[in-house]
C-alpha positions in Angstrom: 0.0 0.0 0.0 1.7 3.3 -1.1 -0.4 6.7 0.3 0.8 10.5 -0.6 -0.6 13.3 1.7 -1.8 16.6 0.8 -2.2 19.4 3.2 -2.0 22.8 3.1 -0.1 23.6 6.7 0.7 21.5 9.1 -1.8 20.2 11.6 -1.3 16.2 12.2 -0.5 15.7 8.8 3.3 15.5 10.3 2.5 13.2 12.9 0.7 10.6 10.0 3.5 11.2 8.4 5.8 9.9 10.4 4.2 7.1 11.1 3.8 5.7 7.8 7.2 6.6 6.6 8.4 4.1 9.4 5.8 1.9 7.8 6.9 2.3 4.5 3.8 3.3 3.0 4.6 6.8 2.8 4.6 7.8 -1.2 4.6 11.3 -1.3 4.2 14.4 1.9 2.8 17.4 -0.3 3.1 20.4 2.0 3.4 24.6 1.9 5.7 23.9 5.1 9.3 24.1 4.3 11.8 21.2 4.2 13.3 22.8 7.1 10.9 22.8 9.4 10.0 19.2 9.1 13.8 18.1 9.2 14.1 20.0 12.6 11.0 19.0 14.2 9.8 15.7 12.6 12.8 14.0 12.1 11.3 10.2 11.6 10.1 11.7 7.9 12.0 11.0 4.8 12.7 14.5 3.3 13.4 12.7 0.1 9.5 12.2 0.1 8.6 15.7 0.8 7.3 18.2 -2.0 7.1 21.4 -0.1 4.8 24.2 -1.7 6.5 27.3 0.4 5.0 29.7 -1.6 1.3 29.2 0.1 2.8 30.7 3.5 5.4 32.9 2.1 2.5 34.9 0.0 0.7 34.5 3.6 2.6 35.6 6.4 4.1 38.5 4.1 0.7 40.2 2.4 -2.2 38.0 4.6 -2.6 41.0 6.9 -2.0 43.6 5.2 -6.0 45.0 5.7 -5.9 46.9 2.5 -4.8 43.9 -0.1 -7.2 41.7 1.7 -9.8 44.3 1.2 -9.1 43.9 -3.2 -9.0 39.9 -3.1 -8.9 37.4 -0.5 -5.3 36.5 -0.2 -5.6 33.3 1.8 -8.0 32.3 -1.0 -5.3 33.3 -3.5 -2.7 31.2 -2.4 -4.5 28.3 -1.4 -5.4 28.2 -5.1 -2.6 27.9 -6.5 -1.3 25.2 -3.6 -3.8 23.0 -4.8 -3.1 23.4 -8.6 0.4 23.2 -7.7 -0.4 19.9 -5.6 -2.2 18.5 -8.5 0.8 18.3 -10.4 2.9 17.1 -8.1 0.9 13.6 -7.1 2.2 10.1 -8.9 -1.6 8.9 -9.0 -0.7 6.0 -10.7 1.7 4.9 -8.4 -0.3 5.3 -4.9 -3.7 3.1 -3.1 -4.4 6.0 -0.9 -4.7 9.9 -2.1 -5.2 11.9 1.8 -6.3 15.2 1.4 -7.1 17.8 4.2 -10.1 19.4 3.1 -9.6 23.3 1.3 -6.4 21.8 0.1 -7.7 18.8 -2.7 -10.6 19.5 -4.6 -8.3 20.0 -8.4 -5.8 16.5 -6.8 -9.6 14.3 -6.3 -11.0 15.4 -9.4 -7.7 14.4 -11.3 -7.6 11.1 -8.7 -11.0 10.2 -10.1 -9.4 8.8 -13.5 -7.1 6.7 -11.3 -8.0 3.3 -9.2 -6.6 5.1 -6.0 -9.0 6.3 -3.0 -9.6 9.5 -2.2 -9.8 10.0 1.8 -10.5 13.9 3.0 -9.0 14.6 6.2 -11.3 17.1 8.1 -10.1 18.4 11.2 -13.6 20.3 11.9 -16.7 20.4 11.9 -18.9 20.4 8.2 -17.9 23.9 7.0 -21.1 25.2 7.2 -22.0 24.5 10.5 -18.3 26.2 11.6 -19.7 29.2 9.7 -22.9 29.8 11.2 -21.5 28.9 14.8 -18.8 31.3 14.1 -20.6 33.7 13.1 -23.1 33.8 16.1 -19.9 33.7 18.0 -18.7 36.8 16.6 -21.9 38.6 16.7 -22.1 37.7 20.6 -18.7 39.4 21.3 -19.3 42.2 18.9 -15.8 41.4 16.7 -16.0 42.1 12.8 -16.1 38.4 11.6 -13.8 36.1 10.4 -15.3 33.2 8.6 -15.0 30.8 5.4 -15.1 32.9 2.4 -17.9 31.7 -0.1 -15.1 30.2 -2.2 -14.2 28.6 1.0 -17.7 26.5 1.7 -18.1 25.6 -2.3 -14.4 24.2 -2.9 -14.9 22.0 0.7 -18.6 21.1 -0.2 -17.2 20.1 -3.4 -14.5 17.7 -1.6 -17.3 16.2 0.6 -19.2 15.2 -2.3 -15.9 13.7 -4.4 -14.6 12.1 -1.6 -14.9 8.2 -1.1 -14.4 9.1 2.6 -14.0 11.4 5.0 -12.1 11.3 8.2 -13.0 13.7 11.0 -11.2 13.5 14.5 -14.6 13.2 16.9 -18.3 12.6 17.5 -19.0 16.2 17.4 -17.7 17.0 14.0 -19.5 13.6 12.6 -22.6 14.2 13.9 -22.4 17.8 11.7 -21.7 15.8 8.6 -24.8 13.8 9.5 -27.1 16.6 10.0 -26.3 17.5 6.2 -27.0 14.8 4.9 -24.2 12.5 4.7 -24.4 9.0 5.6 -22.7 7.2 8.8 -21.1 5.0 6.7 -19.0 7.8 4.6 -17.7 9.4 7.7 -15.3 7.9 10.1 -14.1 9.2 13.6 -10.5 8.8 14.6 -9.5 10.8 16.9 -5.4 11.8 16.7 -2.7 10.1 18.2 0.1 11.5 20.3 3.9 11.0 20.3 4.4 9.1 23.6 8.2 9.8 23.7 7.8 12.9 23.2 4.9 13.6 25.9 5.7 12.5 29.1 4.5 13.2 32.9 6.8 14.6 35.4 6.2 12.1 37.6 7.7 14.2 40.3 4.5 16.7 39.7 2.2 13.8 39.8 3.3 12.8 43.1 4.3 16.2 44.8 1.9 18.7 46.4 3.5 22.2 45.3 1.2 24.8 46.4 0.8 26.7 43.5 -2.2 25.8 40.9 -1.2 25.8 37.9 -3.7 25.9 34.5 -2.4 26.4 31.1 -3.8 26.2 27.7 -1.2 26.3 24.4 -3.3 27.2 20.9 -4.1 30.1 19.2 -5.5 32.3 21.5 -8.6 33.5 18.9 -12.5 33.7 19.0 -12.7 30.3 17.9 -10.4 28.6 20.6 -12.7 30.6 23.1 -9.9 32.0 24.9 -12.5 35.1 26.4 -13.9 32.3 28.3 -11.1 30.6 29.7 -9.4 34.3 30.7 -12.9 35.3 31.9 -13.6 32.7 34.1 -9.9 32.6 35.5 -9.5 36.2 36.5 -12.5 36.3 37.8 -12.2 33.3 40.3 -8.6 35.5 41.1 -6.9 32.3 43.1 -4.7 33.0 45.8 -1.1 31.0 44.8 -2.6 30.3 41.2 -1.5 30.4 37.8 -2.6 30.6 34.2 -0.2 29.7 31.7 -0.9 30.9 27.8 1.1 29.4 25.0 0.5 30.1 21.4 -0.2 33.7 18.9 -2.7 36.1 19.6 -5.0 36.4 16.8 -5.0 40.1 15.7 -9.3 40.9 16.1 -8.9 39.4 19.4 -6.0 41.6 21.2 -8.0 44.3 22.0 -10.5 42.1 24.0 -8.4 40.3 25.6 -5.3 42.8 26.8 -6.8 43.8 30.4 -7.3 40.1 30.8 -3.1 39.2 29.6 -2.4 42.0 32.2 -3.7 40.1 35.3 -0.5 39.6 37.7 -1.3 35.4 37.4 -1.6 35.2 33.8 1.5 34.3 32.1 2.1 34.5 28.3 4.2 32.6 25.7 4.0 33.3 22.0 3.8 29.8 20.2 6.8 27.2 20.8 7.9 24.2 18.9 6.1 20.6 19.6 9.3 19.8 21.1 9.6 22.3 23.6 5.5 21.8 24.9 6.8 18.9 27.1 7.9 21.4 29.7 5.3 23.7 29.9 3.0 20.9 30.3 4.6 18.8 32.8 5.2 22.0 35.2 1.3 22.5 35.2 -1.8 20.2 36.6 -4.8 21.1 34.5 -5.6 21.5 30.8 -8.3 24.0 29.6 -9.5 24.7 26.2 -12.9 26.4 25.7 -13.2 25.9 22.3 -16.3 27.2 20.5 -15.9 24.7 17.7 -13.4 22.1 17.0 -13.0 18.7 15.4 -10.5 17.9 18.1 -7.7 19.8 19.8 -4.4 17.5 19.9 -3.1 19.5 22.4 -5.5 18.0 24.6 -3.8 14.2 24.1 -0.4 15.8 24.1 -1.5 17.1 28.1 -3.0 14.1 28.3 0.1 12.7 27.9 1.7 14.4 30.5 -0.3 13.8 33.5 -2.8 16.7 33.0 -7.0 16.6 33.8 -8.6 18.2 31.4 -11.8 20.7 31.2 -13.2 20.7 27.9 -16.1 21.9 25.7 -18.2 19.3 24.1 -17.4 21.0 20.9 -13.6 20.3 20.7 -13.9 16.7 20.9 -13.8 16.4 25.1 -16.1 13.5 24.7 -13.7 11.1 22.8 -11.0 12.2 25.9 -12.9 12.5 28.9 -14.7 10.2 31.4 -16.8 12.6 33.3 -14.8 13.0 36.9 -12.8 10.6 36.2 -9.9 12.6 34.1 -11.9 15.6 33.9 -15.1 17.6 32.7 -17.2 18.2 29.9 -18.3 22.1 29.9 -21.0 23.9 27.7 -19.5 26.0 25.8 -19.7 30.1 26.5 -20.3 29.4 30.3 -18.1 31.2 32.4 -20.1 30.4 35.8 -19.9 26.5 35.0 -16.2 26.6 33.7 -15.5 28.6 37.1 -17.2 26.2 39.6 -15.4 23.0 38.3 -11.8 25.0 38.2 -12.7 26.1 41.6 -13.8 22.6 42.6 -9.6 21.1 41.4 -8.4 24.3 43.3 -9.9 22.4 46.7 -9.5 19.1 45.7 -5.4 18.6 44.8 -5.4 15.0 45.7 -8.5 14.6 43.4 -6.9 16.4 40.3 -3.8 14.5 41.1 -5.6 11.5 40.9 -7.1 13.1 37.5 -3.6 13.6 36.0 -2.5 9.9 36.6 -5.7 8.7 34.9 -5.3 11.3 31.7 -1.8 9.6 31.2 -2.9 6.4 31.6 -6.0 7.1 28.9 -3.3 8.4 26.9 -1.5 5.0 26.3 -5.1 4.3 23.6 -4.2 7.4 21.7 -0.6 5.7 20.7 -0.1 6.8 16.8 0.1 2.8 16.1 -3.2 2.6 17.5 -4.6 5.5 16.1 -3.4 4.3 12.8 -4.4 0.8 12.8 -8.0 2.3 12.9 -7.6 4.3 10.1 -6.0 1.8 7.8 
């Protein structure tokens, strides 16, 4: 079996990767990420399979927010066209069983695929596009932010790759069930939730097992409208913790800064900007509990990786808590856009440390069913 990936970014594209490299069944990695990157921080790939596609985040990170270019075209639309036309080319169809495509990145590389006897599997790490839109866009309204949402390009070209697609692979229950209220039949849609580097993510056992005084929460992720991150810094400034801390790791999305600055200024709240998969180990093993208040979300990874590392987790049932948590017994499932709930159950760990220790040990030991051979196994 011989399978070449396309995706536009990164997200766990890297992590599959790697893993069937070492099975050689890798074919081709089609990515916008540079050679670089992936030799530093995913060293089990074979670079000799990888076709990056740099342009896509050059033309990005250098004109994508610049307000006036954005407000003549769309450049995010712009250069994800031409990563997929340039991805179309670049794909040995013939040669390959498998053709995995994240959704908004393989609509022209499944149409070619269609005159091939290969599969065509979309990877979607979200919910159907078009709930995401109108959630997000009730979400934006709510906070009063100028939206952010799919483009109408957007929602055709991914509706488009739904409907080509021989399957589609979505990370939980939650983004499923979305496909299923479109239309789309069980059988077409598959949940697999992500698998996490064990060697990489690993308790500090010493955390586990000592009782430092000082609480310590942390989220890493893009701290945007989507991710919910009002919520989270809401909630936690508002409970103000004696001997308690809230740990922040990952970029600020621009229409958000504003809203959130007072709350970034609170003497417990401490900020990183993002950091490399490799150096997330430390920040998770110094803390004791994971939160992510996600507004909608096929499934944060970050979640597993804290998992991982000895962490109970709070999560919203629209960011795929339900596939990682057993209900007090590694954490809790929140509503999402409830600060009052969110602040009862942190306050709840706060006078319970043996009980979120307890918490932690069981994460990492739940952890051990999200190994990437497992994972993998399922989807193959």
């Amino acid at each position: 079996m011989k399978i070449s990936i396309v995706v536009g970014g990164r997200f766990h594209a890297f992590d599959l990767a790697q893993y069937l490299n070492e099975k050689q069944v890798l074919e081709t990695l089609i990515t916008s990420y540079p050679k670089s990157y992936i030799k530093k921080n995913y060293k089990k790939i074979n670079l000799e399979k990888v076709q990056s596609i740099i342009s896509k985040e050059l033309i990005n990170r250098s004109f994508g927010k610049i307000d006036f270019l954005n407000s003549l075209f769309n450049i995010n639309d712009f250069s994800s066209k031409y990563f997929r036309k340039r991805a179309c080319e670049l794909i040995a169809y013939n040669e390959i069983d498998i053709l995995l495509g994240w959704s908004g990145f393989s609509l022209e590389s499944f149409k070619k695929a269609m005159s091939f006897n290969c599969l065509k599997v979309l990877e979607r790490g979200s919910s159907h596009i078009l709930h995401q839109y109108e959630i997000l866009k009730e979400e934006y309204n709510l906070i009063g932010l100028k939206p952010l949402l799919p483009t109408k390009k957007n929602i055709d070209i991914e509706k488009q790759e739904y409907e080509i697609a021989d399957h589609i692979m979505v990370p939980s229950q939650f983004a499923k069930d979305t496909f299923i209220k479109r239309g789309f039949h069980s059988s077409k849609v598959s949940k697999v939730p992500y698998g996490v580097d064990l060697k990489m993510f690993k308790s500090n056992n010493k955390k586990l097992n000592d009782k430092d005084p000082k609480f310590r929460i942390i989220y890493t992720g893009s701290l945007s409208v989507r991710k919910g991150i009002i919520y989270l810094l809401g909630a936690f400034c508002k409970l103000n913790l004696k001997n308690s801390e809230l740990i922040l790791v990952g970029d600020i999305e621009n229409n958000i800064k504003k809203k959130i600055s007072k709350f970034l200024d609170h003497k417990n709240v401490t900020y990183h900007s993002a950091k490399s998969q490799s150096e997330l180990n430390n920040y998770y093993a110094n803390s004791d509990l994971f939160i992510t208040c996600s507004i909608e979300e096929g499934l944060a990874m970050v979640q597993v990786q804290a998992m991982a590392c000895g962490l109970a987790l709070i999560s919203t049932e629209n960011s795929g808590g339900r596939e990682l948590i057993e209900e007090g017994h590694n954490g809790y499932i929140i509503p999402i856009r409830n600060i009052e709930y969110l602040k009862n159950k942190i306050l709840y760990l706060y006078n319970n440390r043996d009980e979120l220790r307890e918490m932690g040990k069981n994460s990492q030991k739940k952890a051990l069913s999200f190994f990437p051979g497992i994972i993998m196994a399922q989807k193959y």
